[in-house]
Biopython code that builds the backbone (N, CA, C, O; Angstrom):
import numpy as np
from Bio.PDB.StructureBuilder import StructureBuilder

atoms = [
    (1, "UNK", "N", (178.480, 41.091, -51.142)),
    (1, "UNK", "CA", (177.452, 40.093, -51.199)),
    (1, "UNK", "C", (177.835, 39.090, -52.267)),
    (1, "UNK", "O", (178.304, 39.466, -53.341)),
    (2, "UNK", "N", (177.562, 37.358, -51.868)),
    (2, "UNK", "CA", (177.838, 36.610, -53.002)),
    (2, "UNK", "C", (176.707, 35.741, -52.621)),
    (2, "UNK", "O", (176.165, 35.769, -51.516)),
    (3, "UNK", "N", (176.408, 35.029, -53.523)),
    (3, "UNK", "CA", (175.617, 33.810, -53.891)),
    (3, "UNK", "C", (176.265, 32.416, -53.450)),
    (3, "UNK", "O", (177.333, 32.149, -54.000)),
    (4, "UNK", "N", (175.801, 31.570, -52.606)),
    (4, "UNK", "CA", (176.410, 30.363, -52.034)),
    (4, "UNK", "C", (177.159, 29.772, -53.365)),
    (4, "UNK", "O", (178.201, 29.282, -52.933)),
    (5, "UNK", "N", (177.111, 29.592, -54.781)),
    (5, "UNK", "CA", (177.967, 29.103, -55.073)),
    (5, "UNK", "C", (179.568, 30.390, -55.616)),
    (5, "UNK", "O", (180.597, 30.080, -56.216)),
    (6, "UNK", "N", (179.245, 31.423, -55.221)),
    (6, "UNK", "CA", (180.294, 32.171, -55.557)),
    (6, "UNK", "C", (181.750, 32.622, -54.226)),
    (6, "UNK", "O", (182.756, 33.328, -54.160)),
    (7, "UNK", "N", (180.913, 31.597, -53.333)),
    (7, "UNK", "CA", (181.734, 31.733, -51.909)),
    (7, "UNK", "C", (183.368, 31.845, -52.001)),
    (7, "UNK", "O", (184.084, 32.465, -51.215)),
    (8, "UNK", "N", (183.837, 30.999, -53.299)),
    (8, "UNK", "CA", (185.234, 30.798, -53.727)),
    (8, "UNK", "C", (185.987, 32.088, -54.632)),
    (8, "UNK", "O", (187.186, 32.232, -54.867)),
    (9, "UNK", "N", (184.983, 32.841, -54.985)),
    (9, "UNK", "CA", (185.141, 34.114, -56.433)),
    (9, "UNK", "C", (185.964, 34.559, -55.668)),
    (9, "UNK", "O", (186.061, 34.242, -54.483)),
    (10, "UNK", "N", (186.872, 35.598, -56.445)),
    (10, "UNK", "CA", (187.604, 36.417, -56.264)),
    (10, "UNK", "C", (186.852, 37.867, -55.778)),
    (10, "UNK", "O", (187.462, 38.536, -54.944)),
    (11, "UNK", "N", (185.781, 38.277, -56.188)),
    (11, "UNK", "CA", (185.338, 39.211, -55.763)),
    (11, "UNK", "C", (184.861, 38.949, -54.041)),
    (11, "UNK", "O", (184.943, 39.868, -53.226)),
    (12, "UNK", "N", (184.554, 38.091, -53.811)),
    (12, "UNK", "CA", (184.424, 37.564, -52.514)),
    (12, "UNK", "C", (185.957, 37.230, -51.393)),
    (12, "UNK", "O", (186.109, 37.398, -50.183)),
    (13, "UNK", "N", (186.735, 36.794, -52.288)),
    (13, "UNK", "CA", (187.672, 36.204, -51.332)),
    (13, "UNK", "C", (188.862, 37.799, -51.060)),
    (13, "UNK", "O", (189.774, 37.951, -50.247)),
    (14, "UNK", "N", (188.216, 38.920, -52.327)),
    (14, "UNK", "CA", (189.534, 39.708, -51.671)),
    (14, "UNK", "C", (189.059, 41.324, -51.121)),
    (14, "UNK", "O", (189.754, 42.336, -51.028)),
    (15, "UNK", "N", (187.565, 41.109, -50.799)),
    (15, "UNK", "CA", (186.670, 41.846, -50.408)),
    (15, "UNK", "C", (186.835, 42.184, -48.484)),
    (15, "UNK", "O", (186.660, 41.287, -47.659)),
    (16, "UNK", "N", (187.124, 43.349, -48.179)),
    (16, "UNK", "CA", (186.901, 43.597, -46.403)),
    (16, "UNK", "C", (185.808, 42.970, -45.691)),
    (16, "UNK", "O", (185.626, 42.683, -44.508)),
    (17, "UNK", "N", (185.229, 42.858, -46.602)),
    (17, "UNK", "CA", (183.558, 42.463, -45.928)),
    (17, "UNK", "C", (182.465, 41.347, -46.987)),
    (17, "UNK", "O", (182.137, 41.677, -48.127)),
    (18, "UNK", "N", (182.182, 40.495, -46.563)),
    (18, "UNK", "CA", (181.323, 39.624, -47.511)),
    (18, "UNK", "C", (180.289, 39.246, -46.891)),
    (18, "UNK", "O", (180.336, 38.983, -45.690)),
    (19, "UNK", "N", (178.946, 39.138, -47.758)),
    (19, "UNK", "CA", (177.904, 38.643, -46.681)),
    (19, "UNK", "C", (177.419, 37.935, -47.883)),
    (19, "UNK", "O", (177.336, 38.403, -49.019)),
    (20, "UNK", "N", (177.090, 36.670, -47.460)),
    (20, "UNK", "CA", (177.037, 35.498, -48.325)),
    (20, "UNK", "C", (175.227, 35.874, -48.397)),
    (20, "UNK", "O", (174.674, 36.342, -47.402)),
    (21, "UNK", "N", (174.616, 35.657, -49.415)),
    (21, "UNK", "CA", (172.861, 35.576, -49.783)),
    (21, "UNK", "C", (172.737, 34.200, -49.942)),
    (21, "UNK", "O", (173.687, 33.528, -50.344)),
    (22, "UNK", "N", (171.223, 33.521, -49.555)),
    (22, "UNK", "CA", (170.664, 32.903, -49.872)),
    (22, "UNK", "C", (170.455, 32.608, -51.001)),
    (22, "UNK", "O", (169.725, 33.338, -51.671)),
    (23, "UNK", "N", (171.122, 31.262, -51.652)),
    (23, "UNK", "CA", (170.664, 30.963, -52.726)),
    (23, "UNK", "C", (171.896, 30.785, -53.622)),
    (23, "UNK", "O", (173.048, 31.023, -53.259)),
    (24, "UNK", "N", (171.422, 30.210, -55.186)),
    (24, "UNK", "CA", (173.032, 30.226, -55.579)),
    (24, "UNK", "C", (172.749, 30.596, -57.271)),
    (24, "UNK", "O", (172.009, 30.031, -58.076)),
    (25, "UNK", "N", (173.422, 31.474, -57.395)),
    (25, "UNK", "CA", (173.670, 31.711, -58.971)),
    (25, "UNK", "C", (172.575, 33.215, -59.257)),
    (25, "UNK", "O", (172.235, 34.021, -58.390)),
    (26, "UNK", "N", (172.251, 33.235, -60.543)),
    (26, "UNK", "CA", (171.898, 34.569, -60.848)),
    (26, "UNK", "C", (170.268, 35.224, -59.953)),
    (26, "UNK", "O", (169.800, 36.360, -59.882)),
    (27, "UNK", "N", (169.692, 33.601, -59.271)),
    (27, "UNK", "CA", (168.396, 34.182, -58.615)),
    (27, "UNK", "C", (168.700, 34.845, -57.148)),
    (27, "UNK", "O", (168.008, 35.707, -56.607)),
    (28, "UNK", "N", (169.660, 34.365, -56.730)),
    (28, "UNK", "CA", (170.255, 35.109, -55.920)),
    (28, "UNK", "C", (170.669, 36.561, -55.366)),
    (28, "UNK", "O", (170.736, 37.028, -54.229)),
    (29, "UNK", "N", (170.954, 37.149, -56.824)),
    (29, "UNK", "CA", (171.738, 38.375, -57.012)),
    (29, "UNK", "C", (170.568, 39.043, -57.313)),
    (29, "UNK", "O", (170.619, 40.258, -57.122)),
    (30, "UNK", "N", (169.321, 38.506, -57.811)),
    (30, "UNK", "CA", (168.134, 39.115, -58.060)),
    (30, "UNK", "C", (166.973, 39.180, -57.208)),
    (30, "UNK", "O", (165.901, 39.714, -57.495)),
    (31, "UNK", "N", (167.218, 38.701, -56.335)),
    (31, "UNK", "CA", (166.454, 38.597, -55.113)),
    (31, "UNK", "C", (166.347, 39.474, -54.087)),
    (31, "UNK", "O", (166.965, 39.114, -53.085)),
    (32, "UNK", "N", (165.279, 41.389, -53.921)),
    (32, "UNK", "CA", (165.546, 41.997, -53.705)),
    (32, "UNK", "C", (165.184, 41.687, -52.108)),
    (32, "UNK", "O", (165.647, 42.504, -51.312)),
    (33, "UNK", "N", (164.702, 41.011, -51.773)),
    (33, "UNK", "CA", (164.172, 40.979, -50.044)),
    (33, "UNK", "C", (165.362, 40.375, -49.280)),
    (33, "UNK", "O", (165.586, 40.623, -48.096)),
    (34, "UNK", "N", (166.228, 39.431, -50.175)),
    (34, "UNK", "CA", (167.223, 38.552, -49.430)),
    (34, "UNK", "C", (168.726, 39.736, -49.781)),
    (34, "UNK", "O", (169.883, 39.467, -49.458)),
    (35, "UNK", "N", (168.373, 40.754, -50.350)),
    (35, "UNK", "CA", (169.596, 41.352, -50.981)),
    (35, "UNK", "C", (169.733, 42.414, -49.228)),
    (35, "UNK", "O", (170.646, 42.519, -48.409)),
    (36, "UNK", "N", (168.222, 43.058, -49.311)),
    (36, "UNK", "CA", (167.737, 44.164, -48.648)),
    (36, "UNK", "C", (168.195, 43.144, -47.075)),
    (36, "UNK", "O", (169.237, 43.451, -46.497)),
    (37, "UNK", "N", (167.648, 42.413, -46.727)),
    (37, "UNK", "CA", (167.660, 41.418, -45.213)),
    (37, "UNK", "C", (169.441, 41.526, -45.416)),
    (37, "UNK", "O", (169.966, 42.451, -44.797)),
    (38, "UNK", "N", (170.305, 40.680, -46.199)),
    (38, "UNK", "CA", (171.394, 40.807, -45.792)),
    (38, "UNK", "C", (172.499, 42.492, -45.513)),
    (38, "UNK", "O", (173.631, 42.650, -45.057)),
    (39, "UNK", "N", (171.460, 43.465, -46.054)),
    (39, "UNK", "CA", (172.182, 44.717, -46.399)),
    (39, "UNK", "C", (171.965, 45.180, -44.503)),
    (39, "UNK", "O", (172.788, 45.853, -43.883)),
    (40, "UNK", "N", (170.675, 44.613, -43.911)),
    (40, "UNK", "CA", (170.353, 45.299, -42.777)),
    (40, "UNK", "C", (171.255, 44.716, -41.695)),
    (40, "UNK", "O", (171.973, 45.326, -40.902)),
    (41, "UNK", "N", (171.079, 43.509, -41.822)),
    (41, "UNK", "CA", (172.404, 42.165, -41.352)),
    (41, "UNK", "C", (173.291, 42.957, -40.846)),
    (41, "UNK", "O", (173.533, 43.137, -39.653)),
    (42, "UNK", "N", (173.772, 43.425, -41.739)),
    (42, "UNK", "CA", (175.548, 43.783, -42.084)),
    (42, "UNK", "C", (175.663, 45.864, -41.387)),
    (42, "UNK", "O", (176.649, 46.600, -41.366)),
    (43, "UNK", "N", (174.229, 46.146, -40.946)),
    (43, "UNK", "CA", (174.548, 47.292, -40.836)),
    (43, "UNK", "C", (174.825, 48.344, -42.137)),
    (43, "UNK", "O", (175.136, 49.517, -41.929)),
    (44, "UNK", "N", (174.697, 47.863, -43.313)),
    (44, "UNK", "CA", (174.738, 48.289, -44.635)),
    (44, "UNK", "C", (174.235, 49.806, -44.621)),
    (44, "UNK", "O", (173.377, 49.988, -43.758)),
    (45, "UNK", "N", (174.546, 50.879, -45.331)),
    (45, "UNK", "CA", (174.253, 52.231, -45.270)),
    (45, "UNK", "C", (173.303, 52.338, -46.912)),
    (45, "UNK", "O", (172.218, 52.810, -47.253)),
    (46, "UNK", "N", (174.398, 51.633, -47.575)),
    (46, "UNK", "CA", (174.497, 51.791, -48.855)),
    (46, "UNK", "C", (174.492, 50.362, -49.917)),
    (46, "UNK", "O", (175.122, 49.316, -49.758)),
    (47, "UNK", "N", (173.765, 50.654, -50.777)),
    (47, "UNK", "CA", (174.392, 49.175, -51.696)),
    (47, "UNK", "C", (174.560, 49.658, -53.289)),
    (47, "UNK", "O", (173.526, 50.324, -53.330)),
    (48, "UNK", "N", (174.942, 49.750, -54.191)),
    (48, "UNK", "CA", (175.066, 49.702, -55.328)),
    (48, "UNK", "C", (174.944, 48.974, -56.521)),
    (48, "UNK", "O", (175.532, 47.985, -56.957)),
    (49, "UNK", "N", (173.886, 49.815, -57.022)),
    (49, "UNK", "CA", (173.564, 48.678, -58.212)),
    (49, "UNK", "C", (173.956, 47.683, -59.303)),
    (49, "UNK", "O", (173.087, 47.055, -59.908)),
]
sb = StructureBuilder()
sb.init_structure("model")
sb.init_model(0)
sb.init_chain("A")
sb.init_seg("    ")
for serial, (resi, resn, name, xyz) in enumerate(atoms, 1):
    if name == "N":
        sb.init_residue(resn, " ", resi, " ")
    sb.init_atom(name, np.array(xyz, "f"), 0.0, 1.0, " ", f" {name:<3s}", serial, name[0])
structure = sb.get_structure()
């Protein structure tokens, strides 16, 4: 998962799987409904804190 402005990060670009969230910067990453919606998206089992 990244935040629209982290689309370029390294944790994003060398990741199997990325699912971009709504929004950009730290409200993003804190945003548990848009965290949870993209986790279901993706078929997600698991997410880590």
């Amino acid at each position: 998962m990244y935040s629209e402005d982290d689309s370029q990060a390294l944790h994003r670009t060398v990741a199997d799987q990325a699912v971009a969230l709504k929004g950009r910067g730290v409200p993003a990453y804190l945003n548990m409904d848009g965290i949870i919606e993209a986790a279901q998206e993706s078929n997600c089992d698991a997410i880590h804190p």
